[in-house]
C-alpha positions as CSV (number, residue, x, y, z in Angstrom):
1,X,0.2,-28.6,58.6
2,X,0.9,-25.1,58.6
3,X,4.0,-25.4,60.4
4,X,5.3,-28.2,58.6
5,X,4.5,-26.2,55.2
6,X,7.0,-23.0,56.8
7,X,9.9,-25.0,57.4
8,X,9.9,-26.8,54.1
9,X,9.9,-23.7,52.5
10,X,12.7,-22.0,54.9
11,X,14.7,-25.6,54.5
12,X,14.3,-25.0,50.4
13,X,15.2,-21.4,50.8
14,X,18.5,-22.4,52.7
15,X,19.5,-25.3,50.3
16,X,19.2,-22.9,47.0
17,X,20.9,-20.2,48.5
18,X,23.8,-22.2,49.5
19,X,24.1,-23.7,45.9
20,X,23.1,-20.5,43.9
21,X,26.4,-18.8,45.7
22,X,28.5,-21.6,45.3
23,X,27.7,-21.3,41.4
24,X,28.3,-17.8,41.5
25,X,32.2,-17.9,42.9
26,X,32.6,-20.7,40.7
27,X,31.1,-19.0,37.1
28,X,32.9,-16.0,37.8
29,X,36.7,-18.2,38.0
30,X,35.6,-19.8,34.8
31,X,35.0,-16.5,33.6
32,X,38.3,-14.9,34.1
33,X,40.0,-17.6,33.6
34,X,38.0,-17.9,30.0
35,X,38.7,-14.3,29.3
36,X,42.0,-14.5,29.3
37,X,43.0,-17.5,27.1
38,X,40.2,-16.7,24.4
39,X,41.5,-13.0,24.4
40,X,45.3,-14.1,24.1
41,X,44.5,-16.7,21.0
42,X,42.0,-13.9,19.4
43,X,44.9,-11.4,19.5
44,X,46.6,-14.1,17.8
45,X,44.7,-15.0,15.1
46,X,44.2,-11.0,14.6
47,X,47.7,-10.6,13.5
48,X,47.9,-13.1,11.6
49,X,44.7,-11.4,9.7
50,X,46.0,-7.9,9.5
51,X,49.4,-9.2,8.6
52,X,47.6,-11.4,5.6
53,X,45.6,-7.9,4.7
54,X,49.2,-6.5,4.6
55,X,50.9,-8.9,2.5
56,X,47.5,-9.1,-0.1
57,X,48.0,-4.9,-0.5
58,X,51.6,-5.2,-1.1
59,X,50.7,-7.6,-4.0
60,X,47.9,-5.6,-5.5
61,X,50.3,-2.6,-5.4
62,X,52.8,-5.5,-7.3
63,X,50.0,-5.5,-9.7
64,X,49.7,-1.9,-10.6
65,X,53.0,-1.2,-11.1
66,X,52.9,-4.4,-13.9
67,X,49.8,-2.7,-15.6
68,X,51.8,0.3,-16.1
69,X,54.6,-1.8,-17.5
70,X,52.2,-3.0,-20.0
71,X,50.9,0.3,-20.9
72,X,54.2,1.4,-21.3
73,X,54.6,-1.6,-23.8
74,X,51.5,-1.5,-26.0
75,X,52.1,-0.6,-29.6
76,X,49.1,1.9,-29.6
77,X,50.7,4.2,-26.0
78,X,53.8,4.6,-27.5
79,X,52.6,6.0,-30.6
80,X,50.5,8.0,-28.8
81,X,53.5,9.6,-27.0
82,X,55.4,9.8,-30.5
83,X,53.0,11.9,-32.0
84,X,53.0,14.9,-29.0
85,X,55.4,16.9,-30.8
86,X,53.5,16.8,-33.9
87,X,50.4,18.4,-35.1
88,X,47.9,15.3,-34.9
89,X,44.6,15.1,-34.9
90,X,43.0,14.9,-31.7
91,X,40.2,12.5,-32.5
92,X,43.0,10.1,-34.0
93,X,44.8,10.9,-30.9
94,X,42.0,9.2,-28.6
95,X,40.9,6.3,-30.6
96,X,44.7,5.4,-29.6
97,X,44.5,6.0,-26.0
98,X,41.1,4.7,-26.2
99,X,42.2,1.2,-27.5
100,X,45.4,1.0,-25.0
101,X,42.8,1.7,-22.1
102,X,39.4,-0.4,-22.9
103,X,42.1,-3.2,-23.2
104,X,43.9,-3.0,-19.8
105,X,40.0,-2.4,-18.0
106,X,39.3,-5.8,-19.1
107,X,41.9,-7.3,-17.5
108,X,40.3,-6.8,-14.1
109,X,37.1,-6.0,-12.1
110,X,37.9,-3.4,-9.8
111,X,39.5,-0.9,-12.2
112,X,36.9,1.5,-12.9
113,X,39.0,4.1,-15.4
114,X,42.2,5.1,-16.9
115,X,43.0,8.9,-17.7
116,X,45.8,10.2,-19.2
117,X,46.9,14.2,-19.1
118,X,49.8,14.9,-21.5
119,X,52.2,17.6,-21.0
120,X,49.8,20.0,-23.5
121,X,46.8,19.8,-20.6
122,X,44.9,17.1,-22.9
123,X,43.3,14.5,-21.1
124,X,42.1,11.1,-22.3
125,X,40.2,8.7,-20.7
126,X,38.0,5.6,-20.8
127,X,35.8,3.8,-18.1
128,X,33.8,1.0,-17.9
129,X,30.7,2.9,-19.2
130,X,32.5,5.6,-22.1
131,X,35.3,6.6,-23.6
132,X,36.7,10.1,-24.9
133,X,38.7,12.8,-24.4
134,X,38.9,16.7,-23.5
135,X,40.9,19.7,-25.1
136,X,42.1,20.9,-21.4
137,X,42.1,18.4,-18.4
138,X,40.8,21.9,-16.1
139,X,37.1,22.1,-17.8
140,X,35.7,18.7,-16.6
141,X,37.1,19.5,-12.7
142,X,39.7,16.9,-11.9
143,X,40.0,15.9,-7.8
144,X,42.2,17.8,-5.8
145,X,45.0,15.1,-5.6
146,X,45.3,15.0,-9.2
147,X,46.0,18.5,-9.7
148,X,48.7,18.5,-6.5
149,X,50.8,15.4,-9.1
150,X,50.3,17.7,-11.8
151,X,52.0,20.9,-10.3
152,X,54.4,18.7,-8.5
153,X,55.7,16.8,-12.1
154,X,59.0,18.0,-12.2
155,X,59.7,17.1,-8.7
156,X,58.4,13.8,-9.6
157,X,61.3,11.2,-10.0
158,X,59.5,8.2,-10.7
159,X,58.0,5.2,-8.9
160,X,54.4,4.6,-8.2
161,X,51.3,6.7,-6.2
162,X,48.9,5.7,-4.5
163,X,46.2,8.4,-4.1
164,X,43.4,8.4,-1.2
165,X,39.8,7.6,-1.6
166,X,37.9,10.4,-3.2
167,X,34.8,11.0,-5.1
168,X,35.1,10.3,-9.1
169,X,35.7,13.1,-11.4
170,X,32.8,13.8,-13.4
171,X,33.0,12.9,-17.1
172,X,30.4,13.1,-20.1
173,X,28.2,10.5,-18.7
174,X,25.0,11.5,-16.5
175,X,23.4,8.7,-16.4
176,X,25.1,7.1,-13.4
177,X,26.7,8.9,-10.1
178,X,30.2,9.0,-9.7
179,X,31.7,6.2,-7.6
180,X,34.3,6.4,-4.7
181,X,37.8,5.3,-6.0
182,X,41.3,5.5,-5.0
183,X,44.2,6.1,-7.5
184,X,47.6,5.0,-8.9
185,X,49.2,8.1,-10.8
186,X,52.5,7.3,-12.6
187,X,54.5,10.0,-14.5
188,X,55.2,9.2,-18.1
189,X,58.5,9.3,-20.0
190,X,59.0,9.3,-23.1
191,X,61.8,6.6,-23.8
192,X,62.3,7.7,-27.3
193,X,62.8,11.5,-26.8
194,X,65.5,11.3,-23.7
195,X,63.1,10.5,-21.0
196,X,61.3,13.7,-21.1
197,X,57.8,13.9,-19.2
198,X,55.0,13.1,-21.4
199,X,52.3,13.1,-18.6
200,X,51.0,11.4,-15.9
201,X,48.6,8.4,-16.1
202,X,46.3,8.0,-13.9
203,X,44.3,4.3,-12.7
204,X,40.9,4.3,-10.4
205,X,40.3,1.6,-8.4
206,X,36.8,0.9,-7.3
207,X,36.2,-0.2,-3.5
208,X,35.1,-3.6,-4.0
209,X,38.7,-4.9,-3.8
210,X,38.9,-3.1,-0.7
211,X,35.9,-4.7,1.1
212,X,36.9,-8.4,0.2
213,X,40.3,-7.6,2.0
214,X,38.6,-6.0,4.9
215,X,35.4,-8.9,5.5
216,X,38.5,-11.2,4.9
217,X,40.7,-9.9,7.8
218,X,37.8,-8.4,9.7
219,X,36.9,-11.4,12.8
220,X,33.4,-10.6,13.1
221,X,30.6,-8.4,12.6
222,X,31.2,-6.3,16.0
223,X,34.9,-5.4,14.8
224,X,36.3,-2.4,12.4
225,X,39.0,-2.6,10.0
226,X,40.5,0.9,8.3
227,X,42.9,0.8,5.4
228,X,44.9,4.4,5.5
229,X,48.0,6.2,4.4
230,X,50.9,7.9,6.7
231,X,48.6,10.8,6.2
232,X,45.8,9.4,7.9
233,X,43.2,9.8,4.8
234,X,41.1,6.4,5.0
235,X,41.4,4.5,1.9
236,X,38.8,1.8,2.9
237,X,36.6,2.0,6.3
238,X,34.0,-1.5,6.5
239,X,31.9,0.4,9.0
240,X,31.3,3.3,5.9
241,X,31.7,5.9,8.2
242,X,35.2,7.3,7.4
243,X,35.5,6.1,3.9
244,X,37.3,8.8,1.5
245,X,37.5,10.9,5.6
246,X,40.7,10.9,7.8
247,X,41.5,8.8,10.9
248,X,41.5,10.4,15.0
249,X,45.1,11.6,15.5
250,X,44.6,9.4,18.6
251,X,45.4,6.5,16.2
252,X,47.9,8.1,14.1
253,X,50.2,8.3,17.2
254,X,49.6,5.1,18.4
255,X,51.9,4.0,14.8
256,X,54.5,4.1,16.0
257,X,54.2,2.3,19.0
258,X,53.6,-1.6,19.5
259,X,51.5,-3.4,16.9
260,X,49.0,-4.2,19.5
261,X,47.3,-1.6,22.0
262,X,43.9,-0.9,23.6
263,X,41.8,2.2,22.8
264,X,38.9,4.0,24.1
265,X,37.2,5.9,21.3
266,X,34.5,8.6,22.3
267,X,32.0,6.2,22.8
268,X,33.7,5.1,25.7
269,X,33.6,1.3,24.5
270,X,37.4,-0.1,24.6
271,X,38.5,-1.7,21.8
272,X,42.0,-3.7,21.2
273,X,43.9,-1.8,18.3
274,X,45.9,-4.2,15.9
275,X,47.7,-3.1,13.1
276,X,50.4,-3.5,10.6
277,X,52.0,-1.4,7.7
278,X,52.5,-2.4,4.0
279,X,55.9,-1.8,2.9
280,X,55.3,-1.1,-0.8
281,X,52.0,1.0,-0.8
282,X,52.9,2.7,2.8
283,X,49.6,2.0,4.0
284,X,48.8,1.0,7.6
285,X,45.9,-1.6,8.0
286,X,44.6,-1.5,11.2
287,X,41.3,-3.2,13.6
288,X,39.5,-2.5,16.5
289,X,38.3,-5.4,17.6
290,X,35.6,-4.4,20.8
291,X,36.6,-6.1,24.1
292,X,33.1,-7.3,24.6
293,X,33.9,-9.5,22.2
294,X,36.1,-11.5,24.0
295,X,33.6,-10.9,27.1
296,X,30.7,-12.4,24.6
297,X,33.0,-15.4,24.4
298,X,33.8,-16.3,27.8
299,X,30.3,-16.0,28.6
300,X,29.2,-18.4,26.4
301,X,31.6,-20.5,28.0
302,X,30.4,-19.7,31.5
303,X,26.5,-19.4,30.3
304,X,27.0,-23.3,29.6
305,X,28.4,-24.3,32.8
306,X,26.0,-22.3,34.4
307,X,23.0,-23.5,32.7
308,X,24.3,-27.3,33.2
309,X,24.6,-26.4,36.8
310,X,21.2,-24.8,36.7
311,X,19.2,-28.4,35.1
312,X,20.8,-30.1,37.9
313,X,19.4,-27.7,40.6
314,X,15.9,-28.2,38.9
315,X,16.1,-31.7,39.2
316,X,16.8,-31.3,42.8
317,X,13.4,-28.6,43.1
318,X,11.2,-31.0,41.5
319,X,11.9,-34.2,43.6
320,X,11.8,-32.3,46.5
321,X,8.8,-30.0,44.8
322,X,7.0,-33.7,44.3
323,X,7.5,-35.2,47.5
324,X,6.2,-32.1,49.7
325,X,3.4,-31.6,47.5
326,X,1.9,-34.8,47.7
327,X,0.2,-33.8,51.4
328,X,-0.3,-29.8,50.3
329,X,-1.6,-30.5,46.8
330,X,-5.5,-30.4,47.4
331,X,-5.5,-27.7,49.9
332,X,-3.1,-25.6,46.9
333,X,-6.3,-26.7,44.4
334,X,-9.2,-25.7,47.1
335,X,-7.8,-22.6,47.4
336,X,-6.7,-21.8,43.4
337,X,-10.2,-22.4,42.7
338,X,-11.8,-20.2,45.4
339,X,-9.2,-17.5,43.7
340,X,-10.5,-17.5,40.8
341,X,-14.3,-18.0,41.3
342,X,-16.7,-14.8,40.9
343,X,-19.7,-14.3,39.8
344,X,-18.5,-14.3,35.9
345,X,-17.3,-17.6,36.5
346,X,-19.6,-20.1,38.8
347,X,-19.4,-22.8,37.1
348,X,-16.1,-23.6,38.7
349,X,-15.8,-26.8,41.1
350,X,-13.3,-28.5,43.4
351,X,-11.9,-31.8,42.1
352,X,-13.1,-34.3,44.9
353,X,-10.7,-37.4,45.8
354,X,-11.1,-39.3,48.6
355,X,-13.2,-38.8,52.0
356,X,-11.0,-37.2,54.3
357,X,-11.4,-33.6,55.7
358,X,-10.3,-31.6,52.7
359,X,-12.7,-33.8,50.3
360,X,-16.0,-32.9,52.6
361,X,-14.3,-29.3,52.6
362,X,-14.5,-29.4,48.9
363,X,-18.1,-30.9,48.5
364,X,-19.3,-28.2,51.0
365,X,-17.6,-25.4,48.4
366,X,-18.9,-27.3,45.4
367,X,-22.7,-27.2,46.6
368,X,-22.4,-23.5,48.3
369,X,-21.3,-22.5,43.9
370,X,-23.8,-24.6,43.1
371,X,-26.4,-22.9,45.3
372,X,-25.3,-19.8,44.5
373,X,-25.4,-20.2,40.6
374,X,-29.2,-21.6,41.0
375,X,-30.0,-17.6,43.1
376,X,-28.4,-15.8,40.6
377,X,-29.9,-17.8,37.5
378,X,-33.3,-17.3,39.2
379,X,-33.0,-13.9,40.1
380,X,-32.1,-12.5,36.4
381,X,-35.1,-14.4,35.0
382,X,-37.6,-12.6,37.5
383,X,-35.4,-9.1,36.3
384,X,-36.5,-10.5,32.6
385,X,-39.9,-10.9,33.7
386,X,-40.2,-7.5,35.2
387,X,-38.6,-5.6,32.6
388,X,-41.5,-7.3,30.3
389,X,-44.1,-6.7,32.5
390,X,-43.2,-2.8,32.2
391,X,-42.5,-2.3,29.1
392,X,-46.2,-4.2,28.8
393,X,-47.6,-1.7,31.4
394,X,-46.4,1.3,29.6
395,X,-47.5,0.3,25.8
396,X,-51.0,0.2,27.5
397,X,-51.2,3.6,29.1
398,X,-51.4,4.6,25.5
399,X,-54.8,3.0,24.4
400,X,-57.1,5.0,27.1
401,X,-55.3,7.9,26.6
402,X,-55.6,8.1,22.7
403,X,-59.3,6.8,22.0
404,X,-60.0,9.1,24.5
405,X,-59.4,11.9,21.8
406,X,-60.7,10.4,19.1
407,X,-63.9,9.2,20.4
408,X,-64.6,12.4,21.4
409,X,-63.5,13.9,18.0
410,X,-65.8,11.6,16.6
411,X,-68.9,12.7,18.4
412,X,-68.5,16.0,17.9
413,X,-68.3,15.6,14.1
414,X,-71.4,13.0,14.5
415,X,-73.4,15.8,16.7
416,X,-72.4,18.9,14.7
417,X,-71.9,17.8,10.9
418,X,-73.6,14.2,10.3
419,X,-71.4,13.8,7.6
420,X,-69.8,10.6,6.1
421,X,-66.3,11.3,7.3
422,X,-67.2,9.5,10.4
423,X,-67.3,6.3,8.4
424,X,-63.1,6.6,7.4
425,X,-62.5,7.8,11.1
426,X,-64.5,4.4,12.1
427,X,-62.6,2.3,9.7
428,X,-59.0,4.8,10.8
429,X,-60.0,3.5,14.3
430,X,-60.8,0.1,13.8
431,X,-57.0,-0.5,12.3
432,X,-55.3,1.0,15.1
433,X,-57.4,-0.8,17.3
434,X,-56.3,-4.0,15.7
435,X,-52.4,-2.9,15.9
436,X,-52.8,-2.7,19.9
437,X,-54.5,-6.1,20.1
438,X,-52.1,-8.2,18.3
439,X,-49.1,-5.7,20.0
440,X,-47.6,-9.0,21.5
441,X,-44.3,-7.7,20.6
442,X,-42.2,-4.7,21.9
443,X,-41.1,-3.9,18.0
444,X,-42.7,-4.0,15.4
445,X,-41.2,-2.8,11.4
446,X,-41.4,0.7,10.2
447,X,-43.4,-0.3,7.7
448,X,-46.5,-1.5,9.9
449,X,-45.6,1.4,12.3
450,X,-46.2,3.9,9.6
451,X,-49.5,2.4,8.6
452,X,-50.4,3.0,11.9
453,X,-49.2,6.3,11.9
454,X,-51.1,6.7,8.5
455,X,-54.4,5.8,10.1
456,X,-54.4,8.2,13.0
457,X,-53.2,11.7,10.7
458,X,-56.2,10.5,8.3
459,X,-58.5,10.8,11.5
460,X,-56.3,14.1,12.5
461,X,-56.7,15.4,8.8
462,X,-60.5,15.1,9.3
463,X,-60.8,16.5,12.6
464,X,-58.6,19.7,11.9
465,X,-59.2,19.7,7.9
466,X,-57.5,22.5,5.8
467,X,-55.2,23.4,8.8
468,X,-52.8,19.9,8.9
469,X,-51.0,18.5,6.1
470,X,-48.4,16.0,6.5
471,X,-45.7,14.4,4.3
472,X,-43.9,11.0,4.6
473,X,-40.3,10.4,3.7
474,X,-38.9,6.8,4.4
475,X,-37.2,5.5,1.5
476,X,-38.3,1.6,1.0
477,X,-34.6,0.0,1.9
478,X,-35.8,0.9,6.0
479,X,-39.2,-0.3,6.2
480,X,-38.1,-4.1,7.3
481,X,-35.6,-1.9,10.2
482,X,-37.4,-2.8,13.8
483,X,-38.3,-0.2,16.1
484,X,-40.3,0.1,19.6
485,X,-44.3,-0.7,18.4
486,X,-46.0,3.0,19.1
487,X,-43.5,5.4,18.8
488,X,-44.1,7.3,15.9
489,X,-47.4,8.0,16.4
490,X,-46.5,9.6,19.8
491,X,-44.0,12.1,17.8
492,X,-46.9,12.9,15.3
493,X,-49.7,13.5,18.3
494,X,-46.8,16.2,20.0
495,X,-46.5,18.0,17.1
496,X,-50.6,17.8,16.7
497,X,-51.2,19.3,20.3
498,X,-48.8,21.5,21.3
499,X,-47.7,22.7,17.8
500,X,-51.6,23.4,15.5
501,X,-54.0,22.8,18.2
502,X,-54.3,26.1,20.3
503,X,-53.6,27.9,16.6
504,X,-55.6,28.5,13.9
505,X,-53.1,29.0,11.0
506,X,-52.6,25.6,8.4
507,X,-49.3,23.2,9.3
508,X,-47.6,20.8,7.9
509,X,-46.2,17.5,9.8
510,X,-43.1,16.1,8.0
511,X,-41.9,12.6,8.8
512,X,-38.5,11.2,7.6
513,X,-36.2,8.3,8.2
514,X,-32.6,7.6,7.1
515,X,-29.8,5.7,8.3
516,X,-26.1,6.3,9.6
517,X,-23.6,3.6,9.9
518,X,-25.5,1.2,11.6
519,X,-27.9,3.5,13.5
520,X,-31.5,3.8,12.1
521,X,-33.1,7.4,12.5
522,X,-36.7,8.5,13.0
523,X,-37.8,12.5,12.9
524,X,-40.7,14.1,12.9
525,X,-41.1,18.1,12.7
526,X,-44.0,20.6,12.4
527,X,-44.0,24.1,11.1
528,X,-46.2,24.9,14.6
529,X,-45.7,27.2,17.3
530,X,-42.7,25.9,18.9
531,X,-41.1,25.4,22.2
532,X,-40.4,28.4,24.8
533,X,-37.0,27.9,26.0
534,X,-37.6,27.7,29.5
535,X,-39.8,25.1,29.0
536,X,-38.4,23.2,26.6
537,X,-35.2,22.9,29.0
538,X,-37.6,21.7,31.4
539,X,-38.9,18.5,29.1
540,X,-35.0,17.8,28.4
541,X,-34.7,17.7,32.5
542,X,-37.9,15.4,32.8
543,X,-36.2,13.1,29.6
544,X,-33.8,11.6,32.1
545,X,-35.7,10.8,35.2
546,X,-38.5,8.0,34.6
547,X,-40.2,8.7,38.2
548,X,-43.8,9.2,37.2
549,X,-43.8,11.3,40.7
550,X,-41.5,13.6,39.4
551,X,-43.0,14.2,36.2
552,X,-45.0,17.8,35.6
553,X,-47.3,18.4,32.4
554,X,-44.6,20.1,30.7
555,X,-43.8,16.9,29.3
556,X,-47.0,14.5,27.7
557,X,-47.3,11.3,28.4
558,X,-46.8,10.0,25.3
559,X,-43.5,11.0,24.7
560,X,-42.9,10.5,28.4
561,X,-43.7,6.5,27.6
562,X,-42.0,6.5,24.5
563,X,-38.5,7.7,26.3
564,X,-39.0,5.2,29.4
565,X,-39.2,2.2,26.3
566,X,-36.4,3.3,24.9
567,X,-34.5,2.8,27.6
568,X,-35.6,-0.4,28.8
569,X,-35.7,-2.2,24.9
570,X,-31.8,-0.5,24.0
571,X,-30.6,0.9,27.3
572,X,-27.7,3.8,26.4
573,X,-28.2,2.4,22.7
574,X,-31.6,4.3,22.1
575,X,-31.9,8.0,22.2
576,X,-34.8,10.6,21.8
577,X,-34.0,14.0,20.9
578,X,-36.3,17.1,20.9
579,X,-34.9,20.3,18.9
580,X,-37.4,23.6,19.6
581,X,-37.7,27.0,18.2
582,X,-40.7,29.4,19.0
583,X,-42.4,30.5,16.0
584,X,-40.3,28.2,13.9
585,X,-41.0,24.6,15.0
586,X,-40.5,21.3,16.6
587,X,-38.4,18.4,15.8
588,X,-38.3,15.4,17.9
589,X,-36.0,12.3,16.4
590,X,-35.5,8.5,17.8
591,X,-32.0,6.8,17.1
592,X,-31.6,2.9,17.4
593,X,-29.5,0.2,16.6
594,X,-30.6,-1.1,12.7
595,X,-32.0,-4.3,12.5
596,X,-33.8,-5.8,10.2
597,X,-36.2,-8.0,10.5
């Protein structure tokens, strides 16, 4: 079977290679061949684009020239150019200019202002936000080109000019930022007084024109269109990058040349230049169309040949896949499943079908999980047991150990005294006798573990008398938390012994809880003698090893228990801290999970 499984592979092997490489000389044909004709009838269609962008700039530039021919026309202009030689008012001066101007901004969208600088260094003007005028055309910081027509006036025949992108000049209005515009500056004549200069008027054309020519010619996303002068200043750029900038010379020399080139720009991407020149405005409208592009293109054409080729080969693989698996199938499945089997998943089995070999080879592996579920099962419950049993074991070694003391307290106060405190120590001792019987549980609240605690300080407080007070600080919202049964009283019995019993100066036992997140917290501190240092390292050493062999009496067996039940009830999730200072005092603290009852 093994054998047989080895050549069926090898003969698969064989067959795919043979067809994957036929597939590959054939894609890559179709690919050049589809390069080719979908690059020639791209560079097609791209001149007939920038040759449309052409012709539609030559007629906007049509249209300029007839908006200055209306101007020239209107009633309200040419009194306006009458009255330079006379002493006017000013004000009276620009409510004329003003009319001639908010009229010719409504006859289209894209013209953003109209400003007018006569031959005394007034300047008019009106946008599609204000209108107004200033004294001297220098104080409100006209662009650069204007001030070039401006010197240049008497050289200035006549015809139209089409000025580069550039920011705005700023006028009265703050409120909104000055916009990118190009311009058409016109000297004025005055027809009546022999043709003499009167000025030059000025028109700003926002961008939006510009970008509906360029998204019109532009044939996708990937390619660039520029609009520029002979200069190379960029009128309009759709990528935003050059806008109002100036082109590489790389392109400018490439003008003069054939209308369609390749390029590599500094990106090192090649791109397919075409480009064309408007007569009228002398602009040059040129794109740079990427060649990935076309590449995209004819691989979409050779993606679908391939991936038709590809369904067929799949067909093939899955009758031949079928057939061959038909004899393999349940050994594939046997051994899948012993995979993926562990011990966090044994509840795994073998699918069983028929009686043959692998079947009984599958029941066999289907009882050994079963069997070996049924251990494990059994052998965490007697863990469970066990971990019972000692936490059981330990909450006793307290009970001998403790009435112990207080029996023994108690006779001494019956021998000595005869007085009636032995009566509240009886009934102190006949409570926490109770609390041990019914200790069934490992927790218990704080609330009935404080009683407890209660009960053995009021036997303390009778034993020792002036010399121990205590104080309690649990506020109420903790009293339902759960926490290991006897383990406050084991704090309070430290601090007892090793911190007022070998003294003979008063103390005082303070007990608080609180919680943190969701972490309850236990302390209890004395005012006692304190810990030495050396020793007190030495209980911290003991606090992690729970062999009762390698304990010494530096740490008591009361805390010693209580540590060892932390551990098994919360594991890493319950702490016990012990914080020392000679002379000072003793804290020791519990932290557990908070859980109410």
């Amino acid at each position: 079977m093994k054998k047989v499984k080895k050549l069926r592979y090898k003969l698969m092997i064989v067959f795919l290679s043979l067809m994957i490489l036929t597939l590959i000389c054939v894609i890559a044909v179709t690919h050049s061949k589809s390069l080719s004709v979908i690059r020639e009838q791209s560079l097609q269609l791209n001149r007939r684009l920038v040759a449309a962008g052409v012709e539609k700039l030559d007629t906007s530039y049509t249209q300029l020239n007839r908006i200055y021919q209306s101007v020239y026309l209107n009633e309200d202009f040419r009194e306006l150019l009458r009255r330079q030689n006379r002493s006017t008012s000013l004000n009276s001066d620009a409510e004329l200019a003003k009319n001639v101007f908010l009229s010719v901004l409504s006859s289209r969208t894209d013209l953003y202002s109209m400003i007018f600088i006569d031959m005394q260094g007034r300047l008019f003007y009106a946008t599609r936000d204000e209108a107004g005028f200033y004294p001297d055309y220098r104080s409100c910081a006209p662009p650069e080109e204007y001030l070039q027509q401006l010197t240049h006036l008497d050289e200035w025949q006549s015809g139209l000019r089409l000025l580069p992108t550039h920011e705005h000049m700023p006028l009265r209005s703050t409120d909104t930022a000055a916009p990118l515009v190009y311009s058409a500056a016109r000297k004025i004549v005055n027809t009546e007084l022999g043709f003499s200069a009167a000025g030059i008027l000025f028109i700003t054309i926002d961008l939006s024109d510009m970008e509906r020519l360029t998204d019109l010619i532009r044939p996708d996303d990937s390619s660039v269109t520029y609009i520029a002068n002979t200069d190379g200043r960029v009128i309009f750029d759709s990528s935003g990058e050059r806008t109002g900038g100036n082109l590489p010379k790389a392109f400018l020399d490439r003008f003069s040349g054939d209308m369609l080139q390749d390029v590599t720009l500094r990106d090192g991407r090649p791109y397919v230049m075409v480009w064309a020149r408007a007569e009228a405005s002398d602009w040059y409208v040129l794109t740079l169309i990427p060649e990935a592009a076309y590449a995209a293109d004819a691989l979409h054409v050779s993606t679908s040949i391939l991936v038709t080729a590809l369904i067929a080969v799949f067909l093939v693989i899955v009758f031949t896949t079928l057939t061959s698996r038909m004899i393999s199938r349940p050994i594939e499945d046997l051994a899948s499943v012993m995979g993926q089997s562990g011990l966090q998943d044994l509840g795994r089995r073998v699918e069983i079908s028929g009686n043959d070999e692998i079947a009984q080879l599958g029941e066999s592996f289907n009882h050994l999980m079963e069997n070996l579920q049924t251990s494990i099962h059994n052998e965490y419950e007697l863990q469970l047991q066990q971990k019972e049993a000692t936490i059981r074991a330990l909450q006793a070694q307290l009970n001998p150990h403790f009435l112990y003391n207080v029996l023994q307290s108690m006779g001494s106060i019956a021998l000595v005294n005869g007085v009636p405190e032995i009566s509240a120590m009886s009934t102190a001792l006949g409570n926490i006798l109770r609390y041990n019987i019914k200790g069934e549980n490992a927790l218990t609240t704080v609330r009935d573990e404080l009683a407890y605690t209660r009960d053995y300080l009021s036997i303390q407080k009778i034993r020792f008398g002036d010399r121990l007070d205590y104080l309690i600080d649990i506020p109420e919202y903790i009293m339902q938390g759960l926490i290991p049964r006897v383990s406050i009283q084991p704090m309070v019995e430290n601090a007892i012994i090793h911190g007022f019993e070998q003294r003979q100066e008063p103390g005082t036992i303070c007990i608080r809880g609180w919680t943190a997140d969701d972490r309850l917290l236990i302390e209890v501190a004395d005012d006692g003698q304190g810990i030495a240092p050396e020793r007190l390292a030495q209980i911290r050493s003991q606090l992690t090893c729970l062999d009762d062999r390698a304990q010494t009496p530096a740490l008591g067996i009361g805390i010693r228990n209580l540590h060892a039940r932390l551990k098994l009830l919360y594991e890493t999730a319950g702490t016990l801290r012990i914080e020392s200072e000679p002379a000072v005092g003793t804290v020791i603290q519990i932290e557990v999970p908070f859980i109410k009852e």
